[in-house]
C-alpha positions as CSV (number, residue, x, y, z in Angstrom):
1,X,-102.9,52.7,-22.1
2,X,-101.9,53.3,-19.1
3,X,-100.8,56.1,-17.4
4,X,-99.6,56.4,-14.1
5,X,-98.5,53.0,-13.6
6,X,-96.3,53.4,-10.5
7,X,-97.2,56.3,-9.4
8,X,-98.6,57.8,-5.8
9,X,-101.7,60.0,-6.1
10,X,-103.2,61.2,-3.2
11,X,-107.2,62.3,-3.9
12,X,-108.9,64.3,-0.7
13,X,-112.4,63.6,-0.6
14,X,-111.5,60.5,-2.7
15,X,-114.7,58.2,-1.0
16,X,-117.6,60.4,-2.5
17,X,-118.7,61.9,-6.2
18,X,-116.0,63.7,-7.9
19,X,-113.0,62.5,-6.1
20,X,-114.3,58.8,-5.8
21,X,-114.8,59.0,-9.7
22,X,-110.8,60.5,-10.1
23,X,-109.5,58.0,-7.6
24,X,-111.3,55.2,-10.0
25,X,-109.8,56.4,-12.9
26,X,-105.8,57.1,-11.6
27,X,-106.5,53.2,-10.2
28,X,-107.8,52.1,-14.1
29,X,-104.8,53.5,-15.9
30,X,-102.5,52.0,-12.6
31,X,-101.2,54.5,-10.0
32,X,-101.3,53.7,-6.6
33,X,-104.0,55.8,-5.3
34,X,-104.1,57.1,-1.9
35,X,-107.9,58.1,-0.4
36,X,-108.3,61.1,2.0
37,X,-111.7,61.1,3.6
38,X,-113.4,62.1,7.3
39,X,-115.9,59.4,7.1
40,X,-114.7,56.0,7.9
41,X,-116.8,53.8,6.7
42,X,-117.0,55.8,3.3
43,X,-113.5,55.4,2.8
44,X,-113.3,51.7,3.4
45,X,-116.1,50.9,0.9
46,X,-114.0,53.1,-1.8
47,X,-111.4,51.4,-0.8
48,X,-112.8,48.0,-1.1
49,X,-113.9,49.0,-4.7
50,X,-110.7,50.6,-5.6
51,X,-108.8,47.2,-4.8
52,X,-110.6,45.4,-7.8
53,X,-109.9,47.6,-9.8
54,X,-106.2,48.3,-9.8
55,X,-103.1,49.5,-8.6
56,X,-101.9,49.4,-4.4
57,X,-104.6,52.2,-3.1
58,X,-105.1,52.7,0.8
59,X,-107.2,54.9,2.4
60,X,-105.9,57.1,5.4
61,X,-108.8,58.9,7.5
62,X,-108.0,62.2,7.6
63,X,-109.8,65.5,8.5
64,X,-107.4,68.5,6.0
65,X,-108.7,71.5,8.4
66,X,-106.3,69.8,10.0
67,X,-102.6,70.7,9.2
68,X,-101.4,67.6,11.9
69,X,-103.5,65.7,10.1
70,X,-102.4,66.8,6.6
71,X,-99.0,65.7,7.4
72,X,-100.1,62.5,8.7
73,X,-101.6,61.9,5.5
74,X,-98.2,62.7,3.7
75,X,-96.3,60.6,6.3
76,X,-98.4,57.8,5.4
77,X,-98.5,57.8,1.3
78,X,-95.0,58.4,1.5
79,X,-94.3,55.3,3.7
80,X,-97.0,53.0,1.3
81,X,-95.1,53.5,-1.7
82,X,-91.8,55.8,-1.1
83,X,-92.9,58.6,-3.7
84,X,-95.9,60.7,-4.2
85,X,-96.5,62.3,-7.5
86,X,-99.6,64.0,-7.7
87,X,-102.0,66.2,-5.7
88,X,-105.6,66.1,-6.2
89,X,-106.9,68.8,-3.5
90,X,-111.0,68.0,-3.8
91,X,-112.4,67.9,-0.7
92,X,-115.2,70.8,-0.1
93,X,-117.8,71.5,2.2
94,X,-121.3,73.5,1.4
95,X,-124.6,74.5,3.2
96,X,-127.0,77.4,2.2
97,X,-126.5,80.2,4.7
98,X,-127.4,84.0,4.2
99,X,-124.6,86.3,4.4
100,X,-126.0,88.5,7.7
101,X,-127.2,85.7,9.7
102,X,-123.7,83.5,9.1
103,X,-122.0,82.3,12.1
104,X,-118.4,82.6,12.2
105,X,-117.4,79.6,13.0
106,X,-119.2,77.9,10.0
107,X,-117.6,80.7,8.0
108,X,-114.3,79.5,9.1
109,X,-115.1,75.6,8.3
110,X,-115.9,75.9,4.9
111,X,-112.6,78.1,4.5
112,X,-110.6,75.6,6.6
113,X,-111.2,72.9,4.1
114,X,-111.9,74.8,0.9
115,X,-108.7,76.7,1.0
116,X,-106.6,75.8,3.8
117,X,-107.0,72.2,3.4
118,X,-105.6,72.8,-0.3
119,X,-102.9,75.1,1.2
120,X,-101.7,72.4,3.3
121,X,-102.2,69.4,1.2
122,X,-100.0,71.2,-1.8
123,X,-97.7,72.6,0.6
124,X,-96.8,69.5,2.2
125,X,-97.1,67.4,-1.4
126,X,-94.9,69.9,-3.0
127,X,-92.0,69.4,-0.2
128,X,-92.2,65.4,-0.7
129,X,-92.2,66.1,-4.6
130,X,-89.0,68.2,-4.1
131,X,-87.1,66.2,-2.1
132,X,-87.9,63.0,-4.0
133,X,-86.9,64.8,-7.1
134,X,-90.0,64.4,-8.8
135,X,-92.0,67.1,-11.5
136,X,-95.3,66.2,-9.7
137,X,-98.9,67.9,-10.1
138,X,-101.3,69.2,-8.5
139,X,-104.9,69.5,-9.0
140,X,-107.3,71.6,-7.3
141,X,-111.3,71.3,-7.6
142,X,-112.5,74.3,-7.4
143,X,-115.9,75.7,-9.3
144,X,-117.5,78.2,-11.4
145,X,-118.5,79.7,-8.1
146,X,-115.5,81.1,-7.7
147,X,-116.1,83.9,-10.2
148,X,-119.6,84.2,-9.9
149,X,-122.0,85.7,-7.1
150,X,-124.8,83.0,-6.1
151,X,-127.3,83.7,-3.0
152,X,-127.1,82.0,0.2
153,X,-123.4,81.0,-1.1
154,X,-120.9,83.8,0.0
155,X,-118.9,81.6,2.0
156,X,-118.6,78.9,-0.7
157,X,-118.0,81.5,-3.3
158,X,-115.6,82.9,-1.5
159,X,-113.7,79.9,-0.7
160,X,-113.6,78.9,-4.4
161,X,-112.3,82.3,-5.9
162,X,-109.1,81.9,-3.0
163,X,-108.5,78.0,-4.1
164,X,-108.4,80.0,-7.6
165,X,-105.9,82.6,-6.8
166,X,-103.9,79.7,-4.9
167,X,-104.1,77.3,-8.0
168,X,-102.1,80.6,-9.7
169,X,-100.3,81.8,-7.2
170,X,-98.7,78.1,-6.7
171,X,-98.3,77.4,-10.5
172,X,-96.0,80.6,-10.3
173,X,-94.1,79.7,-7.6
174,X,-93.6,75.9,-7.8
175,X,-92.6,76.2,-11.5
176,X,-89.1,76.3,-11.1
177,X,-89.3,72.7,-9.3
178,X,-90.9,71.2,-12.3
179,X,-94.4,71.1,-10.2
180,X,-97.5,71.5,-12.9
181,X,-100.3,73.3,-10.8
182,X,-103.9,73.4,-12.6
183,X,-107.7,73.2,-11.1
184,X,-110.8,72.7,-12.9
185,X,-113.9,74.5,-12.7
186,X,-116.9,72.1,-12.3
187,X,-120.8,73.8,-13.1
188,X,-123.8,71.9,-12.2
189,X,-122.2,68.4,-11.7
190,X,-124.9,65.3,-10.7
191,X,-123.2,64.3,-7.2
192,X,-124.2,64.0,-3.5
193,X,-123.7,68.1,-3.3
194,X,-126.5,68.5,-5.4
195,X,-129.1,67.4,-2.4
196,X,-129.4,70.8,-0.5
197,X,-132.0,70.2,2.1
198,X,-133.1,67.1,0.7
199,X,-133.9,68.6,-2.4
200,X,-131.6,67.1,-5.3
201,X,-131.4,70.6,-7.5
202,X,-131.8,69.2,-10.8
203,X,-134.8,67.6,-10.5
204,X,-136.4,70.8,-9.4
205,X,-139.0,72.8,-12.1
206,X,-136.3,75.9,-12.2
207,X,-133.5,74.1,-12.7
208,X,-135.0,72.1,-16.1
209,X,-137.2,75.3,-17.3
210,X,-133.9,77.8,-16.8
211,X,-131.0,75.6,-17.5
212,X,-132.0,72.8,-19.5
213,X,-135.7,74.3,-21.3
214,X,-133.9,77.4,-22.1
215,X,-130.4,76.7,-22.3
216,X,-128.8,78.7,-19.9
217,X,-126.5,75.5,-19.7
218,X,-125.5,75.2,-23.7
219,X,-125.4,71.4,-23.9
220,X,-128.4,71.5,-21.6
221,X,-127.8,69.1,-18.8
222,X,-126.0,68.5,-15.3
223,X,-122.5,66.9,-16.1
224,X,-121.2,64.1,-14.6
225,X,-118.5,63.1,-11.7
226,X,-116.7,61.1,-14.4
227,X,-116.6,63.9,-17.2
228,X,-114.9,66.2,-14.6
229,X,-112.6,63.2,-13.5
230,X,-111.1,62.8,-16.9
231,X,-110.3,66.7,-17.0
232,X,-108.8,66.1,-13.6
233,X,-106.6,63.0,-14.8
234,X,-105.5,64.7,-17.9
235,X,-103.9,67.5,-16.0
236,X,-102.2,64.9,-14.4
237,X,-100.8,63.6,-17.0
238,X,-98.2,64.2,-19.4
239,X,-100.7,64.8,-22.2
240,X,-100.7,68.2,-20.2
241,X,-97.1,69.2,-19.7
242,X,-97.3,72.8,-21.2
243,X,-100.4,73.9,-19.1
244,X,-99.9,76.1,-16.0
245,X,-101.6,77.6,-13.9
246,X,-105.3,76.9,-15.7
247,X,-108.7,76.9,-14.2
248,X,-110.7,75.0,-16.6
249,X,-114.2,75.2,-16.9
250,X,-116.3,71.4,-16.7
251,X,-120.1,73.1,-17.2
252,X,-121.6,72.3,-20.2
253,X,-120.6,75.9,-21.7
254,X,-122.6,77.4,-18.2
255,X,-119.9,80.2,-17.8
256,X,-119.8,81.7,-21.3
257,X,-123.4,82.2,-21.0
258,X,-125.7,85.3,-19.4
């Protein structure tokens, strides 16, 4: 079955983990995918992938911390196929940093792209939705950071909890248009974010003899890009039409634990 045959989904951060895994499966069930990514030569070998597997996908280099690039990115899914339907607002950035000796300008990145990037990208894909006359969705990525205190991590943290209240906030407001707004909540997921300082975190001794030994993560294991994706592609999808405004958890039952 397929799914979104025919229609536009844009996927920021689409070249990499999480978002490459969503962009795969939108191009699977048919829609015309649409990859936002800084890194060049990342995006063109999604790109190339994405093209044997399905669907009309392009990939448009674009940095969302940037609101002229943001609507360049709009601009240009909306010329490839005439309509855009859904939002998938992934792209994040993270480094360990302690909260006294943070600089504000790296403060201000991670919040550029965390939360402004996502304001932009479902400002901006909200207007084309209206005007096409389309009940779109949007997505957000956020993570169980957002509710939870983590050292090193403020500014991440941070981040997350505003993409949360913006994933509600949103839901609220573009409602009335017939615009679904949801975000999942990804725990310990096995992807390129997981090598801090060259160290992939779950390989390390604490994170099997805390999470895994003693079950601090119920199913005890890291979860994978594609067992977030398919969250992610069901909330865009009409097997989801009667959930607003939801932050679902993807972490092996991590967040009703203590």
């Amino acid at each position: 079955m397929h799914r979104f045959t025919g229609l536009t989904v844009i996927v920021t951060g689409g070249a990499t983990g999480i978002g490459f895994a969503t962009a795969k499966l939108f191009a699977a069930e048919g829609a015309n995918v649409v990859i936002a990514s800084r890194g060049e030569e990342n995006g063109m070998r999604a790109l190339s992938e994405l093209k044997s597997i399905g669907g009309n996908p392009i990939f448009v280099q674009t940095d969302i911390s940037d609101e002229a690039a943001v609507q360049n990115l709009m601009n240009r899914a909306l010329e490839h196929t005439g309509r855009l339907d859904v939002m998938i607002n992934n792209a994040a950035m993270f480094y360990e940093s302690d909260f006294l000796t943070e600089t504000t300008e790296r403060w201000k990145a991670v919040f550029d792209t965390i939360v402004n990037g996502a304001y932009w990208c479902s400002k901006y894909a909200a207007e084309a939705m209206i005007q096409k006359g389309i009940s779109g969705a949007i997505v957000n990525v956020s993570s169980i950071n957002g509710y939870r205190a983590l050292n090193q991590s403020s500014h991440y943290n941070a981040a997350k909890g505003a993409l949360d209240q913006l994933t509600r906030c949103t839901a609220l407001e573009l409602s009335p248009h017939g615009i679904r707004v949801n975000g999942v909540a990804p725990g310990f997921i096995d992807t390129e974010l997981s090598v801090v300082g060259g160290v992939n975190e779950l390989e390390t001794d604490w994170f099997k003899q805390f999470y895994v030994e003693q079950r601090k993560i119920p199913q005890a294991r890291a979860g994978t890009v594609n067992e977030v994706a398919s969250v992610i592609t069901f909330l865009a999808s009409e097997a989801s039409t009667y959930i607003q405004g939801a932050i679902i958890p993807v972490d092996g039952g991590l967040s009703i634990t203590f």
